[in-house]
C-alpha positions in Angstrom: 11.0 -4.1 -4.5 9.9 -0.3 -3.9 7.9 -1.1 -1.0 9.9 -3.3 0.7 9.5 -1.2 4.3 6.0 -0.9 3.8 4.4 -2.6 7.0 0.4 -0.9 6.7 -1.4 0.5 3.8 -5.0 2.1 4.0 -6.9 2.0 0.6 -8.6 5.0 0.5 -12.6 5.0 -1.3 -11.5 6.9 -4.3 -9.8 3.5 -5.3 -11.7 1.2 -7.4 -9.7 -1.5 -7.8 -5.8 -2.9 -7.3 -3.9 -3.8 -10.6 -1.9 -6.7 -10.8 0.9 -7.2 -8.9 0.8 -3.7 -7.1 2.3 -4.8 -3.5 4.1 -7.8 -5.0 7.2 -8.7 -2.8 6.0 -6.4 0.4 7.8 -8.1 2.2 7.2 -6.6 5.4 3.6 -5.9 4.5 1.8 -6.8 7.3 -2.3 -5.2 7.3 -4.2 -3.7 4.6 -7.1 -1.8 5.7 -9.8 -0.8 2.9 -11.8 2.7 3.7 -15.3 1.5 5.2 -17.1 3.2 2.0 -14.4 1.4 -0.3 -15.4 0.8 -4.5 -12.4 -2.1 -4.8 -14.6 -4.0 -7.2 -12.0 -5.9 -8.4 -8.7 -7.6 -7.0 -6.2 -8.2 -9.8 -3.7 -11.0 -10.4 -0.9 -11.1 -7.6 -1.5 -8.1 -6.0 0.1 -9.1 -2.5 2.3 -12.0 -4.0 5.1 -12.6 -1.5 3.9 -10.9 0.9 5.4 -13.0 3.6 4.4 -11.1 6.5 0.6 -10.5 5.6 -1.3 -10.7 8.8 -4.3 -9.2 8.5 -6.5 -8.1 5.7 -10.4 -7.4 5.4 -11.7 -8.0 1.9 -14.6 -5.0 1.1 -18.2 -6.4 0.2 -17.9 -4.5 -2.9 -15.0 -7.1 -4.2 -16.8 -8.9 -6.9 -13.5 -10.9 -8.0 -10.1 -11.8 -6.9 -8.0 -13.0 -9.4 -5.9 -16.0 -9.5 -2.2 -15.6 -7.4 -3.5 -12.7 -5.6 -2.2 -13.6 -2.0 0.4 -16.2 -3.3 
């Protein structure tokens, strides 16, 4: 995996949404934090799959959808 030191990510509000599989196998992944203004309308399929170490993670009011396998 690319990001497998990768222990905090900020999503910053010009995102709009996370495709598929984008932290997959972040091992060491342990908070996402979205921007307080954040457009993440959607979630895709796997997008923190295996991330063993997830810990914490606030999910935006402006998430409509969260597809299926998305924190497997």
């Amino acid at each position: 995996s690319y990001c497998y030191n990768l222990e905090s990510i900020t999503i910053p509000k010009s995102v709009s949404s996370i495709e598929g599989y984008a932290f997959y196998q972040c091992e060491k992944l342990k908070s996402v934090i979205f921007s307080n203004e954040s457009l993440v309308e959607y979630i895709e399929n796997g997008v923190f799959s295996n991330c063993y170490s997830l810990e914490s993670i606030t999910i935006p009011k402006s998430v409509s959808s969260i597809e299926g396998y998305a924190f497997y």
